[in-house]
C-alpha positions as CSV (number, residue, x, y, z in Angstrom):
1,X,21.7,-15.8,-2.7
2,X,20.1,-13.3,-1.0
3,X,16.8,-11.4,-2.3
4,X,15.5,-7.6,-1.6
5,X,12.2,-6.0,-2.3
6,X,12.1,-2.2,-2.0
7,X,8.7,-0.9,-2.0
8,X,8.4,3.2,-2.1
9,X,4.5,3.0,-2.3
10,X,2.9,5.6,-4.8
11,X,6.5,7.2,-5.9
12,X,5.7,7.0,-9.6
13,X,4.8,10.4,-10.8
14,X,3.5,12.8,-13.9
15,X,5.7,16.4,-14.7
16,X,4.4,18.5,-11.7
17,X,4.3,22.4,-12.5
18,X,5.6,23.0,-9.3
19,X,8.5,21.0,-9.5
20,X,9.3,22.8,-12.7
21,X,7.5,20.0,-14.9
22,X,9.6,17.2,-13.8
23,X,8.4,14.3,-11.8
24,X,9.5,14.0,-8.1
25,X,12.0,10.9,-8.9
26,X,13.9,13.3,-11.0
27,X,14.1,16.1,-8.6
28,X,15.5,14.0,-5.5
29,X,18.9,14.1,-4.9
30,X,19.5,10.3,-5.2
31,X,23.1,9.4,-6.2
32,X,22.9,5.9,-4.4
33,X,19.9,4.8,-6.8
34,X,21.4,6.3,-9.6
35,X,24.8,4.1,-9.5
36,X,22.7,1.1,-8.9
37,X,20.3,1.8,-12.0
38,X,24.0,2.4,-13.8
39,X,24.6,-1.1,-13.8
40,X,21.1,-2.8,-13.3
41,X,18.2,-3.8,-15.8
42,X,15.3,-0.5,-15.7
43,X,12.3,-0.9,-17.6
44,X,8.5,-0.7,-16.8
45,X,6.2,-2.8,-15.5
46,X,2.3,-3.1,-15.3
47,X,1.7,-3.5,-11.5
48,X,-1.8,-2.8,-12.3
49,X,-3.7,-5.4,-14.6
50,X,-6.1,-3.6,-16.7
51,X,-9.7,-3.8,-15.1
52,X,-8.6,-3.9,-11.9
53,X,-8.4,-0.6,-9.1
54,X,-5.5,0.7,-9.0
55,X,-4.7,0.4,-5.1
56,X,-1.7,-0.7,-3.1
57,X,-3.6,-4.2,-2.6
58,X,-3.4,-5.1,-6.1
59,X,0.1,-3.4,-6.4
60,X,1.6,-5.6,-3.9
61,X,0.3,-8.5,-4.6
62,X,1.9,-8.6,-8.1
63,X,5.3,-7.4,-6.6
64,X,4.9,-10.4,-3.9
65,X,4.1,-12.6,-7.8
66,X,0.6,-13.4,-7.4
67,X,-1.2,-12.4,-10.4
68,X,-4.2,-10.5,-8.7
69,X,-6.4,-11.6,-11.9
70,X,-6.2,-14.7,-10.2
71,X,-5.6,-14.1,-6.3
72,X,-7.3,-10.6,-5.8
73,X,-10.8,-10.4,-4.1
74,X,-10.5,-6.5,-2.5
75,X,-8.4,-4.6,-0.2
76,X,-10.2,-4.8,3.2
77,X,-10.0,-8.6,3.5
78,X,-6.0,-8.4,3.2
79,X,-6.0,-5.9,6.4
80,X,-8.6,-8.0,8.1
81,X,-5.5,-10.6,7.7
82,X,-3.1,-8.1,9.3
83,X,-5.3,-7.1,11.9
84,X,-6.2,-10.8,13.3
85,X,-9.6,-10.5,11.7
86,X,-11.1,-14.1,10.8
87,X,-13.5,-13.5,7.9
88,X,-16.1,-16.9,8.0
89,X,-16.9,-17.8,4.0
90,X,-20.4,-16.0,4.2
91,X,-18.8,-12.9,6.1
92,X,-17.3,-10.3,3.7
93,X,-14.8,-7.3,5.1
94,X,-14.8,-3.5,4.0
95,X,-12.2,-0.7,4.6
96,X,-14.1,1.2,7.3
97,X,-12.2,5.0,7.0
98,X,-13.3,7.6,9.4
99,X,-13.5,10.9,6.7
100,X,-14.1,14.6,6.8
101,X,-17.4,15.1,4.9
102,X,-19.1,18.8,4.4
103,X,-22.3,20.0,5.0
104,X,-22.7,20.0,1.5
105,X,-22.0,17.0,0.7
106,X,-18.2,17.2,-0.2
107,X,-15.5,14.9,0.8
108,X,-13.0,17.5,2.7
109,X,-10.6,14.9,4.0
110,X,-10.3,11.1,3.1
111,X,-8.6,10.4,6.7
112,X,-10.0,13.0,8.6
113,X,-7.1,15.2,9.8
114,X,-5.1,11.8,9.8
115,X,-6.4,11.5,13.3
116,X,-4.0,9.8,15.4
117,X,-5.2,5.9,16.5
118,X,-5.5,7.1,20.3
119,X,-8.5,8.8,18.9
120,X,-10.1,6.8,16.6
121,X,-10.3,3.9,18.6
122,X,-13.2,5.0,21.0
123,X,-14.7,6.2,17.9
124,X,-15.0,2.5,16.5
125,X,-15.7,1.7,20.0
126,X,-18.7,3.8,20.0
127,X,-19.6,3.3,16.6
128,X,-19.8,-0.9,17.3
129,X,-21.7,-0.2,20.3
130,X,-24.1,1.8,18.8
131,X,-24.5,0.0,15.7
132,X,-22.7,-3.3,15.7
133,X,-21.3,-5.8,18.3
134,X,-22.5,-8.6,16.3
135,X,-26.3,-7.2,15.5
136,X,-27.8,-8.6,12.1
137,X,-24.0,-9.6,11.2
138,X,-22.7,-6.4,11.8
139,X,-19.1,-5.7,14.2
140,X,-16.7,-2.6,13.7
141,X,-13.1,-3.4,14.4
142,X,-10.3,-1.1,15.4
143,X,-7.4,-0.4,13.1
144,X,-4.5,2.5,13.0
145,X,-5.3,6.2,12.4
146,X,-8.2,6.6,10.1
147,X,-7.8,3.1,8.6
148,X,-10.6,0.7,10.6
149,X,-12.8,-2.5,9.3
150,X,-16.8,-3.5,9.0
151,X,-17.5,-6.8,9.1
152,X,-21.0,-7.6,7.5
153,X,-22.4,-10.7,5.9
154,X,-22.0,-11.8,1.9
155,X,-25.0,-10.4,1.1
156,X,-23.4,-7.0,1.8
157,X,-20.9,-7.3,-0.6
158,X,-22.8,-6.5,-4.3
159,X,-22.3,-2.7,-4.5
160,X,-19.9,0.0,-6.1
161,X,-18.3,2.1,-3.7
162,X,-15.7,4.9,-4.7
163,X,-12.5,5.0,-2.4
164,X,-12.6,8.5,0.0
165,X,-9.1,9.2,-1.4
166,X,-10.4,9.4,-4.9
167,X,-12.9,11.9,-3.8
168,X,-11.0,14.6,-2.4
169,X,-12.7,18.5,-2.7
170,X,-15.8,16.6,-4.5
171,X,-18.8,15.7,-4.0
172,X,-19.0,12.4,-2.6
173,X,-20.2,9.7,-4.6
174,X,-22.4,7.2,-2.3
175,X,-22.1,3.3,-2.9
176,X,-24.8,1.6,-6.2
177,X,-25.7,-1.7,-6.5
178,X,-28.0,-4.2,-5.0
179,X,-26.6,-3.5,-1.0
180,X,-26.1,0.1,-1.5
181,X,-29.4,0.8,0.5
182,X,-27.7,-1.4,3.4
183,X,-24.2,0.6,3.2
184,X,-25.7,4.0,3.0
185,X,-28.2,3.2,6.0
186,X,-24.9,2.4,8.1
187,X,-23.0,5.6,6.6
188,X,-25.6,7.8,7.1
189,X,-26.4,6.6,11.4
190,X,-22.6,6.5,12.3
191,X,-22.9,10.5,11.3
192,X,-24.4,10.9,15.3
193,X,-22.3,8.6,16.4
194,X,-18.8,9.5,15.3
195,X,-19.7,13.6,15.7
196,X,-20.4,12.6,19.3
197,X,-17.3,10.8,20.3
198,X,-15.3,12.8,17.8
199,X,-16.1,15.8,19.6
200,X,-14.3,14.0,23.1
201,X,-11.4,13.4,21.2
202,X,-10.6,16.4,19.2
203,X,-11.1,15.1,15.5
204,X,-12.6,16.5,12.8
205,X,-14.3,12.8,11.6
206,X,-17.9,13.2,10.9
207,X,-18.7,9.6,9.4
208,X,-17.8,6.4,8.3
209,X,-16.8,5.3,4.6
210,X,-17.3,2.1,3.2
211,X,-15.3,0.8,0.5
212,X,-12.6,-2.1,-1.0
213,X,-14.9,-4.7,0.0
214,X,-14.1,-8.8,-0.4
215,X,-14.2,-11.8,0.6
216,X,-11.4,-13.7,2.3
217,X,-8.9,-14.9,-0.4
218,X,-6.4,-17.9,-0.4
219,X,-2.7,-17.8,-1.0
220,X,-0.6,-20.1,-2.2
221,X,2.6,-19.7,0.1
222,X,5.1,-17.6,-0.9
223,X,7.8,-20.2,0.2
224,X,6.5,-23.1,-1.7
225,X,5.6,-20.8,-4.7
226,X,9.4,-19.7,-4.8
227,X,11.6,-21.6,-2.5
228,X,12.8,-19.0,0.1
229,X,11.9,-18.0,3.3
230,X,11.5,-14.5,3.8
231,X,10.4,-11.5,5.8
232,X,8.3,-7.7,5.7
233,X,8.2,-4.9,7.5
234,X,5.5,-2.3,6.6
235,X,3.7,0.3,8.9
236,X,0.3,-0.4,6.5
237,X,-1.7,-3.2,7.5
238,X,-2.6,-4.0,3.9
239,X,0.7,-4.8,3.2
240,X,1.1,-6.8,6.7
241,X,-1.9,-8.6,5.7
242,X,-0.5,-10.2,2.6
243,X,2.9,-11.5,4.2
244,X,0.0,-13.1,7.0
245,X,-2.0,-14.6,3.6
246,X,1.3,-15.4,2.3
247,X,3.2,-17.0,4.8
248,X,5.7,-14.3,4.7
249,X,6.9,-13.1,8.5
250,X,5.8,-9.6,9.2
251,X,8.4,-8.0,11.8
252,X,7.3,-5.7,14.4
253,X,9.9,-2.5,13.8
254,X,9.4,0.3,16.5
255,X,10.0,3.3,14.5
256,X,8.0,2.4,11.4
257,X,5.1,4.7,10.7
258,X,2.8,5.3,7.3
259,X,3.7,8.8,7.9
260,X,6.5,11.4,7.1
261,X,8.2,10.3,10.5
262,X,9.1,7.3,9.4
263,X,12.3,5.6,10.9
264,X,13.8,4.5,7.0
265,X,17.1,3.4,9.2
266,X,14.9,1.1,11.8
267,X,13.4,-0.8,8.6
268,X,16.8,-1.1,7.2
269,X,18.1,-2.2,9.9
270,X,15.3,-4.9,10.2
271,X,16.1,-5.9,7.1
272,X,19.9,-6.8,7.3
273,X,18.9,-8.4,10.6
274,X,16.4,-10.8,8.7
275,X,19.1,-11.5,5.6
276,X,21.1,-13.4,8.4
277,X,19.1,-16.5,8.9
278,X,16.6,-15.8,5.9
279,X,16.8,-15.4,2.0
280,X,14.3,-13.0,1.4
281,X,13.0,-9.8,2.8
282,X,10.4,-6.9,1.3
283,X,10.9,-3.3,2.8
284,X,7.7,-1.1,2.3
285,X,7.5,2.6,2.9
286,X,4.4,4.7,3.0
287,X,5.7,8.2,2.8
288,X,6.1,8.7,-1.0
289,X,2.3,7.6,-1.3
290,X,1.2,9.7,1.6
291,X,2.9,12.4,0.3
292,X,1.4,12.2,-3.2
293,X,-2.4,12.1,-1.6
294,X,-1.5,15.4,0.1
295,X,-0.1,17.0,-3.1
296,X,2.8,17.9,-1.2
297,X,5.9,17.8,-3.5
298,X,8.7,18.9,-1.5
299,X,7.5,15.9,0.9
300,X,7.2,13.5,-1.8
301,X,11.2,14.6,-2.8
302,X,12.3,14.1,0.8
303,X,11.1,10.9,1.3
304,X,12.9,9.7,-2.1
305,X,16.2,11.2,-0.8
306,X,15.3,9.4,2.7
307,X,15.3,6.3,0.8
308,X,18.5,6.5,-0.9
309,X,20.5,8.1,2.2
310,X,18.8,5.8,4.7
311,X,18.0,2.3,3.3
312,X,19.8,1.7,-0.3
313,X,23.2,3.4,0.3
314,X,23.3,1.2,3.5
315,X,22.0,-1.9,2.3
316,X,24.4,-1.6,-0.9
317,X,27.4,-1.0,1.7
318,X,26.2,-3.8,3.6
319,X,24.6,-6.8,1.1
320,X,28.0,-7.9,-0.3
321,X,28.6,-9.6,3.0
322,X,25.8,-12.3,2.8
323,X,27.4,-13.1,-0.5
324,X,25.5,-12.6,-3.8
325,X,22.4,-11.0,-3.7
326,X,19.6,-9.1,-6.3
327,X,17.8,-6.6,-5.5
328,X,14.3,-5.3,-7.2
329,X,12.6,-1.7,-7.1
330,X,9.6,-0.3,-7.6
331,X,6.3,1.1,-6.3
332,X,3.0,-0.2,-6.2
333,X,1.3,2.1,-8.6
334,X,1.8,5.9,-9.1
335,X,0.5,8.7,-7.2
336,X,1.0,11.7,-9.0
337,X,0.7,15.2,-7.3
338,X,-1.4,16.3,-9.7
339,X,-4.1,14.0,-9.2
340,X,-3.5,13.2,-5.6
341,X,-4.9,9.3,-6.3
342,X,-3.7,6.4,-7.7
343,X,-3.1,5.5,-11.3
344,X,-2.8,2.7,-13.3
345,X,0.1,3.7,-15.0
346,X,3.2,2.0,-15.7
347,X,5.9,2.1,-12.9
348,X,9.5,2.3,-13.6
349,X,11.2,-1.1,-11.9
350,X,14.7,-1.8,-11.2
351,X,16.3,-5.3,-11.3
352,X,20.5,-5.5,-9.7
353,X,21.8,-8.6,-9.8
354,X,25.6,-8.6,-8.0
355,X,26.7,-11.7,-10.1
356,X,25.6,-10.0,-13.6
357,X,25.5,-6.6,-13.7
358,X,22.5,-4.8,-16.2
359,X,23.0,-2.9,-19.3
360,X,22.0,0.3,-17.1
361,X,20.1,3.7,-17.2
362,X,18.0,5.9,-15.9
363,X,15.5,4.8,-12.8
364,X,12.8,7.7,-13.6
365,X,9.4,7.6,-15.8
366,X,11.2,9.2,-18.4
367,X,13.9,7.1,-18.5
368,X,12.3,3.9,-19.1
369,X,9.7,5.4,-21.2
370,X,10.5,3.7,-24.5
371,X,10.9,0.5,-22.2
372,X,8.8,-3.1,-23.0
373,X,6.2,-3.3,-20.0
374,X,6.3,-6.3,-18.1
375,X,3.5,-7.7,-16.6
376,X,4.4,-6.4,-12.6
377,X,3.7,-10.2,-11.2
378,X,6.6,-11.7,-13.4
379,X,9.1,-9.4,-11.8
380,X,9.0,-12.1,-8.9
381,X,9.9,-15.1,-11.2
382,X,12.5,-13.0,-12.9
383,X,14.6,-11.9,-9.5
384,X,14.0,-15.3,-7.9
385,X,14.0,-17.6,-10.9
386,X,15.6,-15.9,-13.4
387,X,12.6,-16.5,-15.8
388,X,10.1,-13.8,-16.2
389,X,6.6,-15.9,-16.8
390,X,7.8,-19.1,-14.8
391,X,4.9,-18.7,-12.4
């Protein structure tokens, strides 16, 4: 038996006004996902415990079956895991963006013109120069684009800080709590800093921003949780950085960007390429989410239609020759154009099994609306084991 994740970060929508009231799922010309949803089980699930941020870190760690009431401890320590970053037990990792902020105070652009990673990295370099490279605990590393790392000590980690993306056209909301002082300090020197060597490289970054902070957290492995051996392949280090805390492989695909220029058929092809010597593989894509922080709706469409041109047409051509196989849908959390953030909403899932066909419908919000929500981390038991609730 052979087992696929499909992972279209952030599709999950709201009825958008510009996309005459209907939600970007049910716009996109899709007729390879809706043959599968035809003859699979569609419902909803809650990929998103309440109480907890609804962010692609807890997302994906309840599609990969780890209850993140139990396993979660904050988003940068999974990248910190993707990027080789070893977090000591009294070191604590944040999610280090480089952002647009006003003169007046308000937060333009969460990734600062989505600055490419050519330029950002002599901004970090600068940056831990200037105000890290291991002073008072302190070290800056290097990620992709606008997406880099702080390493600080444990005593850094008691505050509340908003995530940039959440703050789009308003005022920024600095970090509270106990090491708020601390975090602010740091925010409010790298302002020199990055305008200096942002100005050599042509981006519009004017600070740092602090946020998702944690301490490493510990894994079960996915293979002894669930019995197969499996591959990723994501362009977003968060993802990456659970299949490292996992045990899962994470496959290197040229091509693969958390962009709108994402190769869909290099991932896809990754993916049939892993199926022959392992059991499992997880395909993540970016775009839909991306799209959804931008507000950009006819974006948001193409990448759907992407997907079902690109990867599921494909793989469903191709599967039947491993021999039986199941297959399992569904975002992270929702990213509605509206809002341009995440939400804790209900995601629509979708559950093919080749040896039993579903009862069938409709793989859109509104078609699984009246639909039982499943806790999202059970979805893993169910498509492996057959037995939601067996982990």
């Amino acid at each position: 038996m052979k087992y696929v994740v499909l992972v279209p970060d952030g599709c999950a929508d709201e009825p958008f006004d510009g996309l005459d009231g209907r939600t970007p799922l049910e716009v996109a010309k899709m007729p390879n996902l809706s043959a599968l949803a035809a003859k699979s089980l569609v419902g909803r699930a809650a990929v998103i415990p309440d109480g907890l941020p609804p962010g692609s870190d807890v997302g994906n760690l309840s599609i990969l079956g780890y209850d993140p009431n139990e396993f979660h401890t904050g988003r940068a320590p999974i990248e910190a895991a993707a990027m080789g970053v070893h977090l000591d037990p009294d070191e604590v990792a944040y999610r280090c963006n480089l952002v647009t902020v006003g003169t007046d105070g308000t937060m333009v652009d969460f990734a600062a013109g989505h600055l490419l990673s050519e330029q950002s990295a002599p901004i970090i370099a600068a940056l831990n120069a200037a105000l890290g490279n291991g002073r008072e605990g302190v070290t800056f590393h290097a990620g992709v684009e606008y997406r880099h790392l702080l390493v600080v000590p444990r005593e850094w980690a008691d505050a509340e800080c908003t995530p940039p993306h959440d703050l789009t056209g308003r005022h920024a909301v600095l970090p509270h709590g106990p090491a708020s002082d601390r975090l602010i300090k740091l925010m409010d020197a790298s302002r020199a800093v990055v305008a200096e060597a942002a100005g050599e490289v042509g981006s519009t970054a004017t600070q740092i921003w602090l946020w998702g902070q944690g301490v490493r957290p510990v894994l079960p492995r996915f293979t002894d949780r669930f019995g197969v051996e499996g591959r990723l392949t994501s362009a977003v280090d968060l993802v990456r950085g659970l299949g490292v805390l996992s045990g899962i492989e994470v496959m290197d695909v040229a091509g693969a960007t958390a962009g709108f220029d994402n190769d869909y058929g290099a991932q896809r092809d990754a993916c049939v390429e892993s199926l022959a010597d392992r059991d499992f593989f997880l395909l993540h894509v970016e775009a839909t989410d991306e799209a959804g922080h931008q507000q950009n709706a006819a974006a948001k469409v193409e990448s759907l239609e992407a997907w079902d041109s690109e990867i599921i047409g494909p793989l469903l051509g191709t599967l039947g020759n491993f021999g039986a196989f199941r297959m399992l849908v569904l975002p992270d959390h929702a990213t509605p154009l509206r809002l341009g953030t995440h939400t804790s909403d209900p995601v629509p899932y979708l559950y093919f099994d080749s040896q039993r066909p579903g009862a069938g419908g409709l793989y859109t919000e509104a078609g699984v609306a009246d639909a039982p929500i499943v806790p999202g981390h059970q979805l893993m038991s169910l498509m492996i084991g057959g037995a939601p609730g067996s982990t």
